[in-house]
Structures are given as structure tokens and as C-alpha cells.
KESENU-917937 format. One line per field, with one value per residue (C-alpha): residue number from 1; chain; x, y, z. Coordinates in nm, 3 decimals, decimal comma. Last residue first. Layout:
! residues N
kepa <- c(NUM; ...) .
rovex <- c(A; ...) .
u <- c(X; ...) .
v <- c(Y; ...) .
w <- c(Z; ...) .
! end
This chain:
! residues 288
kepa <- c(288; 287; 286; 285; 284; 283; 282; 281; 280; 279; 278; 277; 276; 275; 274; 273; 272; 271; 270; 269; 268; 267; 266; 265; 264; 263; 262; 261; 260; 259; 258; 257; 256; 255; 254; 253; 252; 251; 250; 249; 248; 247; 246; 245; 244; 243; 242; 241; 240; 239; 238; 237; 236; 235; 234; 233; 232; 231; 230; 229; 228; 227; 226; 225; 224; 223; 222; 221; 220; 219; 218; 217; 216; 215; 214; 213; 212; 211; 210; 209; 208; 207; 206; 205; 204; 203; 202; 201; 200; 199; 198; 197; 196; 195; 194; 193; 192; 191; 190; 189; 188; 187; 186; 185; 184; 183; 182; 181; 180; 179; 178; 177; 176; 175; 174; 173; 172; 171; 170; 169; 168; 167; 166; 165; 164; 163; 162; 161; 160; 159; 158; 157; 156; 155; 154; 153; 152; 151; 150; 149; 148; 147; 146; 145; 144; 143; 142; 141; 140; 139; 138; 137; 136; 135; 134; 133; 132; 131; 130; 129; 128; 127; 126; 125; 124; 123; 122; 121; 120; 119; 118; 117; 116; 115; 114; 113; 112; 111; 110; 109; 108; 107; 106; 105; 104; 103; 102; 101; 100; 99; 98; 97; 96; 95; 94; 93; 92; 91; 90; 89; 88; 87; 86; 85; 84; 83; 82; 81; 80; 79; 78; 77; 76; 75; 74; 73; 72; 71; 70; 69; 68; 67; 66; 65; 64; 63; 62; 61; 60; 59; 58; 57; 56; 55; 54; 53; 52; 51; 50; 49; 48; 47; 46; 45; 44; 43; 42; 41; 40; 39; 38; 37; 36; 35; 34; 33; 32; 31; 30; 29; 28; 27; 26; 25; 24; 23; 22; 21; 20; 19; 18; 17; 16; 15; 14; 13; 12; 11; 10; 9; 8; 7; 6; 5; 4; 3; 2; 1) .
rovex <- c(A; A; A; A; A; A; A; A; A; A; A; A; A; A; A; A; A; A; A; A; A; A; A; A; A; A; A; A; A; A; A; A; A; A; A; A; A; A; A; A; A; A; A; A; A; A; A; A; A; A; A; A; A; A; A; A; A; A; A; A; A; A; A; A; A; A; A; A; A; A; A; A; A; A; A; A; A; A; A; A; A; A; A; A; A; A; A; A; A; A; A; A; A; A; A; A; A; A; A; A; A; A; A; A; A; A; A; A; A; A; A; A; A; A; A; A; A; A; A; A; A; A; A; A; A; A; A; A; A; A; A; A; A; A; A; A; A; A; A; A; A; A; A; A; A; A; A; A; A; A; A; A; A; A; A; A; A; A; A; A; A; A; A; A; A; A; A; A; A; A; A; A; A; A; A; A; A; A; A; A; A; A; A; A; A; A; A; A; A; A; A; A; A; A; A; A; A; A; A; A; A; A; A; A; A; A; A; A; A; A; A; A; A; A; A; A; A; A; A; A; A; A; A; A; A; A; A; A; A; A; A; A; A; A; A; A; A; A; A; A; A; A; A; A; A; A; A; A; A; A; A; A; A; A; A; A; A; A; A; A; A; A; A; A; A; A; A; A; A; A; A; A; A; A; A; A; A; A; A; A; A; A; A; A; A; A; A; A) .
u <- c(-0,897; -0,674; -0,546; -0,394; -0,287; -0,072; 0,028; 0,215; 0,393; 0,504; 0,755; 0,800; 0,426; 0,389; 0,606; 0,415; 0,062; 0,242; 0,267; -0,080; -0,198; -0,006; -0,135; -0,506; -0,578; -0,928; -0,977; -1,072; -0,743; -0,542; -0,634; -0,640; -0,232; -0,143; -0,299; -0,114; 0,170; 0,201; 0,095; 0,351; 0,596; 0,471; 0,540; 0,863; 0,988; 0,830; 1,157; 1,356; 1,126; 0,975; 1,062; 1,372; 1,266; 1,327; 1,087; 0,802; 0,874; 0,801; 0,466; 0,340; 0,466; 0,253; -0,017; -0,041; -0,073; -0,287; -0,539; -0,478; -0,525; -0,881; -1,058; -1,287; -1,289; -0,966; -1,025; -1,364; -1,650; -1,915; -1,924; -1,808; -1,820; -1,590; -1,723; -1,469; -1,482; -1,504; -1,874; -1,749; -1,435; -1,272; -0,998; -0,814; -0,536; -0,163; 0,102; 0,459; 0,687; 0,998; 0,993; 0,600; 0,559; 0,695; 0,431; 0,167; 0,254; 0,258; -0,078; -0,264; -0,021; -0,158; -0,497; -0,240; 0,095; 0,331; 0,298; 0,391; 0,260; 0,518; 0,738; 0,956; 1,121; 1,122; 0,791; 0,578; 0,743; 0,629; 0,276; 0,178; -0,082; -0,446; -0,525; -0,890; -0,888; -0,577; -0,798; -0,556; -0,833; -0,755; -1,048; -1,031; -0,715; -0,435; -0,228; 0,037; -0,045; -0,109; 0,260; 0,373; 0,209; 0,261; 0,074; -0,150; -0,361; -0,757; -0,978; -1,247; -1,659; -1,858; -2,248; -2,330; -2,435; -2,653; -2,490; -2,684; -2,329; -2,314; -2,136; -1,843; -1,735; -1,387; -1,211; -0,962; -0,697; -0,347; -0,053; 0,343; 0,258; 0,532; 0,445; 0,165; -0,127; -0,094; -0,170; -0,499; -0,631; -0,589; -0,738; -1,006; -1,131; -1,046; -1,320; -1,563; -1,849; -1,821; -1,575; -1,728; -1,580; -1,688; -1,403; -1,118; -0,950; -0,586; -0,592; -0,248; -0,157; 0,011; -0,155; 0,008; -0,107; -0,018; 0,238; 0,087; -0,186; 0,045; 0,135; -0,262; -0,306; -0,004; -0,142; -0,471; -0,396; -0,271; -0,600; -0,492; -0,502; -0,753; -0,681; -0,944; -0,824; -1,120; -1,166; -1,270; -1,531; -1,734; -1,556; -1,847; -2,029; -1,731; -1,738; -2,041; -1,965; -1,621; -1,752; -2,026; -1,879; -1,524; -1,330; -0,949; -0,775; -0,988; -0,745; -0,932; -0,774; -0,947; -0,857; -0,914; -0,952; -1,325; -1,291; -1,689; -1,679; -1,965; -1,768; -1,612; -1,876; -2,027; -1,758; -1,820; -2,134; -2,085; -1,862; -2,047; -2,222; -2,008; -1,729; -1,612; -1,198; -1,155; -0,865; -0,925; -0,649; -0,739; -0,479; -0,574; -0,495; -0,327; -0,621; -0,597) .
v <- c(2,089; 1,795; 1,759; 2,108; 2,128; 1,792; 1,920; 2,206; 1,974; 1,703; 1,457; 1,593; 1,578; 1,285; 1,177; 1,366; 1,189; 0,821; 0,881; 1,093; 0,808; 0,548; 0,740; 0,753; 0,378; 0,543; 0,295; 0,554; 0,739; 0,456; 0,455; 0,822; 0,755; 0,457; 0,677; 1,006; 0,773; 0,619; 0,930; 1,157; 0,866; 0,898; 1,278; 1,242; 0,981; 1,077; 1,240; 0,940; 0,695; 0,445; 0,052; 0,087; -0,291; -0,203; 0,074; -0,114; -0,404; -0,167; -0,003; -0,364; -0,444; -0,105; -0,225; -0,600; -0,434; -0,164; -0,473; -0,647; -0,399; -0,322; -0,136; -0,299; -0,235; -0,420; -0,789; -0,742; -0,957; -0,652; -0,702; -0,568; -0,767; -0,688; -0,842; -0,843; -0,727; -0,855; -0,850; -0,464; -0,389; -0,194; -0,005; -0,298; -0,207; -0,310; -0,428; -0,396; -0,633; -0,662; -0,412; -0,391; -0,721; -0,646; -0,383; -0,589; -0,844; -0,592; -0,445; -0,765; -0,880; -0,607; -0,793; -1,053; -1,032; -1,249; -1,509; -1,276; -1,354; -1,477; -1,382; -1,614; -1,424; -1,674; -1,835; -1,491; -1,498; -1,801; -1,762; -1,462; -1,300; -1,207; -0,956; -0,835; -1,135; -0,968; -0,679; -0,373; -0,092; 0,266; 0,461; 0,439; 0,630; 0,463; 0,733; 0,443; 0,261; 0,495; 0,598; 0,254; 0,138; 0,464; 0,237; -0,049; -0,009; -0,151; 0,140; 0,138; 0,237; 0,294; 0,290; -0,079; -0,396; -0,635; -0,931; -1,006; -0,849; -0,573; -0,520; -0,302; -0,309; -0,302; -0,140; -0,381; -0,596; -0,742; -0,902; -0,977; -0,685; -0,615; -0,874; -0,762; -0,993; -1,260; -1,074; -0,871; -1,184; -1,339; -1,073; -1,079; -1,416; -1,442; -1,171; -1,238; -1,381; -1,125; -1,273; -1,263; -1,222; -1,429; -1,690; -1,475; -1,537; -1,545; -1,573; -1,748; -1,808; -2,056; -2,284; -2,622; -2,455; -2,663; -2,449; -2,172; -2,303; -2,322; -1,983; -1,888; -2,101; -1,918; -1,551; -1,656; -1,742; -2,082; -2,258; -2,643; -2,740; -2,912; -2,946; -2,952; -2,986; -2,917; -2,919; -3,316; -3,199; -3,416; -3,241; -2,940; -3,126; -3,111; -2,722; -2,718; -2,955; -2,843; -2,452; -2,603; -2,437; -2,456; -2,430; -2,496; -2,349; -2,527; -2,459; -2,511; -2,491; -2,467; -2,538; -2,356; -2,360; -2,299; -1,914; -1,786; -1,834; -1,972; -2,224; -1,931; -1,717; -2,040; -2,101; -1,742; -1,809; -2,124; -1,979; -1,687; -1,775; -2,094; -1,851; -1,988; -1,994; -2,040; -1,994; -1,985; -2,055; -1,991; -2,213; -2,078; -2,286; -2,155; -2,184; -1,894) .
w <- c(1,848; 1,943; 1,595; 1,565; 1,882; 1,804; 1,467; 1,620; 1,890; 1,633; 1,760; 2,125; 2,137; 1,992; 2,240; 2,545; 2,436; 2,445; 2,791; 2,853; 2,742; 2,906; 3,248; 3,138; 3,091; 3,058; 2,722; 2,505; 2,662; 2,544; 2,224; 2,152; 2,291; 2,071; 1,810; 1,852; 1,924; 1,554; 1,408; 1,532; 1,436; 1,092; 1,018; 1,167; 0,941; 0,649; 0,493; 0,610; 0,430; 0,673; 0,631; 0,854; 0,948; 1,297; 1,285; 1,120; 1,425; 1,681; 1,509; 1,491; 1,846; 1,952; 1,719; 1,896; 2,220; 2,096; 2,019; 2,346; 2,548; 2,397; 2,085; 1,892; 1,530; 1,430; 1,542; 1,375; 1,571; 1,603; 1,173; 0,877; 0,608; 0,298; -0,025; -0,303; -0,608; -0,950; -1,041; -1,174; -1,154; -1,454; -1,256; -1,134; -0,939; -0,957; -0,647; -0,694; -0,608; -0,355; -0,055; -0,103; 0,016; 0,281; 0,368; 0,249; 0,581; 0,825; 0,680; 0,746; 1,069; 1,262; 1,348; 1,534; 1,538; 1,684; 1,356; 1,115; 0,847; 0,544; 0,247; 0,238; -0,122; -0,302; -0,160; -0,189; -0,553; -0,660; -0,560; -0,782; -0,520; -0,567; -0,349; -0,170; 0,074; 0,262; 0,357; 0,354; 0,222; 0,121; 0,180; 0,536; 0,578; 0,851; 0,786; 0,810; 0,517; 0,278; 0,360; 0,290; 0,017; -0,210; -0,466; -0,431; -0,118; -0,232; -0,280; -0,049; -0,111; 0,140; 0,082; 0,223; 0,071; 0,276; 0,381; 0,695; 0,920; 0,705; 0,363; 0,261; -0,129; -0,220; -0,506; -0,687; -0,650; -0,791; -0,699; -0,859; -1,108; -1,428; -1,622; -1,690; -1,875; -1,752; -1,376; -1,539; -1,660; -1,334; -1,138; -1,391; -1,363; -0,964; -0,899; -1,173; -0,970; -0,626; -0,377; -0,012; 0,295; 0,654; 0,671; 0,507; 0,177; 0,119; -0,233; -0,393; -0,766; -0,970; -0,724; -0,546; -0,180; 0,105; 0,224; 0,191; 0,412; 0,671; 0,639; 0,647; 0,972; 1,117; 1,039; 1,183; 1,505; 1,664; 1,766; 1,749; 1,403; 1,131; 0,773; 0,480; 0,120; -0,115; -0,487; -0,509; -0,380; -0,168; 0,119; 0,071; 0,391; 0,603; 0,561; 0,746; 1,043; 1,103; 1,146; 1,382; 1,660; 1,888; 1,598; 1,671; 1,359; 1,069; 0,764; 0,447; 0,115; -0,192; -0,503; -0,779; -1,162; -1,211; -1,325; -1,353; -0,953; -0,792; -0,563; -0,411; -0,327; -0,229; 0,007; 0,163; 0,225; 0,379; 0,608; 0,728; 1,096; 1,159; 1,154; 1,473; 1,376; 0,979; 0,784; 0,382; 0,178; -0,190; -0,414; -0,844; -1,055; -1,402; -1,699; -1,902) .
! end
């Protein structure tokens, strides 16, 4: 067991969590990684601290204009020499064993392509929290779109076989934003299946929450990028005819609650009427 592992980490302003989550990395109990750092336009002292982990010989650092997340993890991609891919985020945390048993459990099947386990939620200092999340491995794509809290679609939680992401092009979307997370496992779906790690103790990861989450605050922009997401789901034909109705009345219940949060009132009631149209029982039913 000694395939390298490529971990492509983009960074924009996480001067407040990247050296935490390098040191997550660097104290892995599987040494055979590089890492990749792709600085997308920092404005803070992100450069600064990961310049002083250049000494080594581990880490590749890159520097680009700010161009999103999804592209600095593409290019990253292509940087990566790795067996295997992690697409970790700036402020998450890998527990000790996390890459040790992912790969294990990988060599071991032949039948996975990627691999998680359960995720733990921290706060913003670190500190663990209650909730619990199963990372999405099977029934991808209706877990997917009841958008169910227990089933987490953190990128940083899989461990991917590399050879078959580049086979396949299997990419972020680079019009996306938060969206692009679920977006990309969804493809992914079409051509390998994903396993869970039952046994995972010291090998989760660390999921911060924190005021700074793309997908926790709720503005134009964000059901902007979801109504492109929900767009580009439906011209992939991804959804199973016998869900199809089920799904839509979810897409534009929640384009709608969104809207109304925001008072934006008349594409509210808009997206209100199709679910409506979709689903008029389970509408009452939800709005009671």
C-alpha cells in the first residue's frame, strides 16, 4: 500500500483555517501524498502561510487570478501525478486515518471508483459538534435532490480513483458555483459507484461550518447558481422518469422558499404556481 495520494486544496482568504487544515494533512498515518496548492487570488495572508510549508518537498503551490473554486480544483487535476485524488477544502479537516483507510478500502474492491465515510460537523474554533452526516454513496441522485442533511456532498469527504475522473473528463463545472459539489457527484454517479466506510473511526473528515459557507447564506446569487444547477440536471436527463415529478416539485418549492426569504415576492409566488402545477396536494401539505 503505497500509491500517492494528489490532494488539491484551493484556497481563496482562508487565512483563518489553512494551516489547520495542512496539518491535518501533514499528520496523516499514510505519508504518500502530495499536495497541491492552488492560491486563486488571495487577498490575505493565505500566500504567506502556506509559503512557509514550501520546504516540503511534498508541496506544489500555484497562484491564479480568482476564477472560482471548481476551476482551481480542475486545474489542480491537472497537476496531480496521484493514483488517487482528494479534493480537499481550505478550512476542513482530515482526522489521522482518513487517507489510510480510504485507500485500503479502494485496493481492496475493485468494484468502487471513490470512497467516504460519515462526517463530523465542527464550528468555526474547531470544536466538534453533535450532527452526524453520512457521506452520499448510494441512490446518488435522489438523495441528492431531497436535499436531506444527513446525507453529506462535501467534496473533501471522497477519495477518488484518478484514472477514471480523467477517462471519463469528469470535471467542475466551471459556471457553477456552491452547486458545482453535488453537480459534479452526480456525474460521477453515471459511471462508478461510490462505497462507504462503515468502520470510521480517526478516519473522517472534519466539516466546518462557518458564517462564510457559500451554501448557508441565502442571496441572488446563490438561487442563481441553483436555478442553473436545477437547469443543467434536466438537460442531462439525469432524473429517473418515475421521480420526475416528485423532484421538480422540489426544485421550485425551494427556488420559491428562497425567494420569499429574500421578499423578492413576485419570483416566489412564480416558482410557487409550478410547484403547484407539479404537485398541488404536496404543496398544502408542505405549507402547513
Amino acid at each position: 500500500m503505497n500509491s500517492l495520494v494528489s490532494i488539491i486544496i484551493p484556497c481563496y482568504n482562508g487565512e483563518n483555517y489553512i494551516a489547520q487544515t495542512i496539518q491535518s494533512v501533514l499528520n496523516q498515518s499514510y505519508r504518500n501524498f502530495e499536495i497541491i496548492f492552488i492560491n486563486d487570488g488571495s487577498t490575505d495572508s493565505s500566500e504567506q502561510i502556506i509559503a512557509s510549508y514550501l520546504n516540503d518537498v511534498r508541496v506544489k503551490y500555484y497562484y491564479q487570478l480568482n476564477q472560482g473554486v471548481s476551476f482551481s480544483r480542475n486545474y489542480g487535476l491537472t497537476q496531480a501525478k496521484g493514483e488517487y485524488i482528494l479534493f480537499l477544502d481550505a478550512d476542513d479537516i482530515l482526522e489521522n486515518d482518513f487517507l489510510k483507510w480510504r485507500i485500503l478500502f479502494l485496493q481492496n474492491s475493485s468494484y468502487y471508483t471513490a470512497c467516504c465515510t460519515s462526517i463530523q460537523i465542527i464550528n468555526e474554533e474547531g470544536i466538534k459538534q453533535s450532527t452526524m452526516n453520512i457521506g452520499v454513496h448510494d441512490n446518488i441522485i435522489l438523495k441528492i435532490f431531497n436535499y436531506q442533511f444527513s446525507y453529506a456532498t462535501c467534496p473533501s469527504n471522497f477519495l477518488f480513483k484518478r484514472k477514471i475522473l480523467i477517462e471519463n473528463n469528469l470535471l467542475f463545472n466551471t459556471h457553477l458555483s456552491s452547486s458545482a459539489d453535488r453537480l459534479f457527484l452526480l456525474e460521477c454517479s453515471q459511471y462508478f459507484k461510490f462505497g462507504l466506510i462503515y468502520n470510521d473511526y480517526n478516519a473522517r473528515l472534519l466539516y466546518r461550518l462557518h458564517n462564510n459557507n457559500m451554501s448557508r447564506n441565502i442571496s441572488i446569487f446563490l438561487l442563481k447558481d441553483n436555478r442553473n444547477y436545477f437547469k443543467k440536471v434536466l438537460e442531462l436527463n439525469y432524473i429517473p422518469y418515475k421521480d420526475k415529478k416528485t423532484l421538480k416539485f422540489k426544485i421550485y418549492y425551494i427556488l420559491s422558499g428562497g425567494y420569499y426569504k429574500l421578499q423578492m415576492y413576485r419570483l416566489s409566488s412564480f416558482y410557487a404556481v409550478f410547484s403547484i402545477f407539479v404537485n398541488p396536494i404536496k404543496f398544502i401539505k408542505q405549507i402547513k
